[in-house]
C-alpha positions as CSV (number, residue, x, y, z in Angstrom):
1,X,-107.4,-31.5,61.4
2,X,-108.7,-30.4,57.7
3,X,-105.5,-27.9,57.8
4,X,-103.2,-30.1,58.5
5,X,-104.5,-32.9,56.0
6,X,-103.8,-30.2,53.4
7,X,-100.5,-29.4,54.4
8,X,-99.7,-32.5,54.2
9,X,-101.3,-33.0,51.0
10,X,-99.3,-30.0,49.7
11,X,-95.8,-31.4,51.2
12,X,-97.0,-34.1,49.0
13,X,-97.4,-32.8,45.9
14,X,-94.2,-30.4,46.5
15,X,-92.5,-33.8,47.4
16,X,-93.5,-35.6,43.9
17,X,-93.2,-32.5,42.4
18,X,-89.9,-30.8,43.2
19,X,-88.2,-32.9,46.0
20,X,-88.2,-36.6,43.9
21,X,-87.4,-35.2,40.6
22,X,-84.8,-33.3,41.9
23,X,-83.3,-36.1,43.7
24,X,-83.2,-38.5,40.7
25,X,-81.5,-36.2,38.8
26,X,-78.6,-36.2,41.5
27,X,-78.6,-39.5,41.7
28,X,-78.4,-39.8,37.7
29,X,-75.6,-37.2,37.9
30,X,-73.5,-39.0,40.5
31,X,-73.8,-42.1,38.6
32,X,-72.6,-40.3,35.2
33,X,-70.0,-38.8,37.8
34,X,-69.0,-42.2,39.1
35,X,-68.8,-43.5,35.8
36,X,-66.6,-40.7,34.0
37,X,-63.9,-41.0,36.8
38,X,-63.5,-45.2,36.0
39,X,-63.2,-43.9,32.0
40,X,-60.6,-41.4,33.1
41,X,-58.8,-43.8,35.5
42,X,-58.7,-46.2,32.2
43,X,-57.5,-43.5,30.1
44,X,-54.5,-42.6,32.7
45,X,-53.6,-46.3,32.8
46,X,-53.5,-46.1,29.3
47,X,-51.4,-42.7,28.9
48,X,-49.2,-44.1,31.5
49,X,-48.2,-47.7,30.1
50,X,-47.4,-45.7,26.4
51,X,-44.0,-44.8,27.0
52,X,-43.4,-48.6,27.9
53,X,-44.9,-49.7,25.1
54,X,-43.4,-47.6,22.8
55,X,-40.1,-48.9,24.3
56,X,-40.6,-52.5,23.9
57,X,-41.8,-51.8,20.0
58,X,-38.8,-50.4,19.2
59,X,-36.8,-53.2,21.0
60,X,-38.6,-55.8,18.8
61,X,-38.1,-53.5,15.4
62,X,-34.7,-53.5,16.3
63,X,-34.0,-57.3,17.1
64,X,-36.9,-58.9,13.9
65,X,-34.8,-59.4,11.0
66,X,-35.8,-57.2,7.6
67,X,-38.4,-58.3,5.9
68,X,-37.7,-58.8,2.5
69,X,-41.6,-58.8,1.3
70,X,-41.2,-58.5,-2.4
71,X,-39.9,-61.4,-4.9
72,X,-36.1,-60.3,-5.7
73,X,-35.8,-60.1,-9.9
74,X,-36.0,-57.4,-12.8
75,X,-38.6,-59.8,-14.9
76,X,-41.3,-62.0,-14.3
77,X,-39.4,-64.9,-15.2
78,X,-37.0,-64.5,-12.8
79,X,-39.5,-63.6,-10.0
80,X,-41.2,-66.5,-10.7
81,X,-38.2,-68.7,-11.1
82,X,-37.5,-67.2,-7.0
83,X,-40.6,-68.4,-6.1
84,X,-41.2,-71.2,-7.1
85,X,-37.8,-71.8,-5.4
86,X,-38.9,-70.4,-2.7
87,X,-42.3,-72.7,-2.6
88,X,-40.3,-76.0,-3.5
89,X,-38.0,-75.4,-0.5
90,X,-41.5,-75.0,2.3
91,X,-42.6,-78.1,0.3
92,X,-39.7,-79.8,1.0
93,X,-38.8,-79.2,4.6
94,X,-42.8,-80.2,5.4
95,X,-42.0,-83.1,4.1
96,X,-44.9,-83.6,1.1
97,X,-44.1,-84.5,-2.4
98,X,-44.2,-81.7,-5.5
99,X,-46.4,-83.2,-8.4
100,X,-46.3,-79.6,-10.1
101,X,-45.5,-76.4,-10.9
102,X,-47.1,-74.1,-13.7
103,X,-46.0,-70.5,-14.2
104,X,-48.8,-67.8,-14.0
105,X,-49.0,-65.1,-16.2
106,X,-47.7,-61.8,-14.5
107,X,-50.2,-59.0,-14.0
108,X,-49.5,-55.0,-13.3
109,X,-50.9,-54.1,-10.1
110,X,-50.1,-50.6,-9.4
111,X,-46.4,-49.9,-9.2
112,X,-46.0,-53.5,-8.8
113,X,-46.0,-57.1,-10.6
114,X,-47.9,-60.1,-9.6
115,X,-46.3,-63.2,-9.8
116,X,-48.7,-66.7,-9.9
117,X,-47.7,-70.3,-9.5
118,X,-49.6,-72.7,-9.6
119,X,-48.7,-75.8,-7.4
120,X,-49.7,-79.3,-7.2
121,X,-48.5,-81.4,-3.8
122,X,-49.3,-84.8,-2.3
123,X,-49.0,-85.0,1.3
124,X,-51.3,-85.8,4.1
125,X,-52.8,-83.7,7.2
126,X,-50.0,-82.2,8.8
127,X,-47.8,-81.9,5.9
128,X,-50.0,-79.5,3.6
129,X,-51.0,-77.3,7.3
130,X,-47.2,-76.8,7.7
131,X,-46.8,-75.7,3.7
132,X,-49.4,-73.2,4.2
133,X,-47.8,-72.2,7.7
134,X,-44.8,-71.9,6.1
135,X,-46.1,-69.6,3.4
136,X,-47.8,-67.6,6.1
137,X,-44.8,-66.7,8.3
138,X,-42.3,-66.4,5.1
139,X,-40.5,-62.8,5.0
140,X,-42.0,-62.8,1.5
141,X,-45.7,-61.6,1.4
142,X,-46.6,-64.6,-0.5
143,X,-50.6,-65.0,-1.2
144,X,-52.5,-68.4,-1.1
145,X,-55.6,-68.7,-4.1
146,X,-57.4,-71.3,-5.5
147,X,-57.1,-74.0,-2.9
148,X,-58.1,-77.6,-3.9
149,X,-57.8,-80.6,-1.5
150,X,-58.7,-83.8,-3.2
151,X,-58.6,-87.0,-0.1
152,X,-57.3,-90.4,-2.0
153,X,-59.1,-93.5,-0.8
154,X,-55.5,-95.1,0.3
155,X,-54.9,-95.2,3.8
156,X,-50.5,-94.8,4.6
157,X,-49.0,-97.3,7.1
158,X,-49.1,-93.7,9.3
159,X,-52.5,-94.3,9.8
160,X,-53.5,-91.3,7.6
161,X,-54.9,-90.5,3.6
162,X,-52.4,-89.0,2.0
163,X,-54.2,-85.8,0.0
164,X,-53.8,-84.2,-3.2
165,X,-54.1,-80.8,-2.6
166,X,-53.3,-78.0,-5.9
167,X,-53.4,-73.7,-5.0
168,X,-52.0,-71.0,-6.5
169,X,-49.4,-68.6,-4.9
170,X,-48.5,-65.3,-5.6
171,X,-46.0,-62.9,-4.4
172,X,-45.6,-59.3,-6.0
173,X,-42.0,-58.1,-7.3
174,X,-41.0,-54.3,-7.8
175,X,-41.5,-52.4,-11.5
176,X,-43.2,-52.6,-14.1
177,X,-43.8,-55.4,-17.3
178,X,-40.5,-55.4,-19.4
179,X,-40.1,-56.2,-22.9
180,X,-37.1,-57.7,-24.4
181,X,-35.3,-55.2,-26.8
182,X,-36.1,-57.8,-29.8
183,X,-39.8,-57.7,-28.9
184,X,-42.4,-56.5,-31.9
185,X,-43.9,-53.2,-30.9
């Protein structure tokens, strides 16, 4: 009975110390196993949808209109002048009112000239949100700074306070700073 207590004993020790290690690490394999083959199943869904992707990319390029991102104009004043055109027209068709316009200085940024304006409006709510949409999904890449909004205590007969709202906008135009040929040196 002793000798068989003790081969048992030894099974048990052989058990803890060859049998369950070695079966933990198969079980830890199969598992890193298991989860490699859901990565690569990913990845082929991913190869395979590409070329389709690619394909409706290139039908979108093709049917989006140009993008004209830069302000059209040789100097800053005349960049300026096409966007603040540009700015009174989204002002318009939203519907607000235009209390002002001031003319930034332009600034050399790289290759390229910054344009500012500085805008007042009076609208309410919805009115200024559709400016600033407007300005957002413009084919020029027109940026918003500076943003004031200023609530009057008058309530319109539309049931909402009309706001007083003042930013700046820029927009970049090609080139650098010109000086008029009668300009000092």
């Amino acid at each position: 009975a002793g000798r068989v207590t003790k081969h048992r004993n030894v099974l048990g020790v052989l058990w803890i110390v060859v049998a369950s290690p070695l079966l933990d690490w198969y079980a830890a394999r199969a598992d890193r196993l298991a989860e490699r083959r859901l990565v690569l199943a990913h990845m082929t869904q991913i190869v395979d949808a590409l070329p389709a992707l690619r394909r409706e990319a290139g039908k979108q390029a093709s049917t989006a209109p140009p993008a004209t991102a830069l302000l059209s104009g040789n100097t800053d004043a005349i960049a300026g002048a096409a966007l603040q055109g540009a700015v009174q027209d989204m002002v318009t068709a939203a519907g607000a009112t235009l209390a002002s316009f001031e003319a930034l200085p332009g600034e050399q940024q790289g290759s390229f000239r910054r344009i500012g304006l500085r805008v007042a409006v009076h609208g309410n709510w919805p009115e200024l949100v559709a400016i600033l949409q407007a300005m957002e999904e413009s084919p020029l890449r027109l940026l918003v700074d500076d943003l004031e909004l200023h609530a009057t205590a008058q309530v319109e007969t539309t049931g909402t306070a009309p706001i007083a709202a003042s930013f700046v906008v820029r927009g970049f135009r090609p080139g650098m700073e010109t000086q008029p040929p009668d300009a000092p040196r």
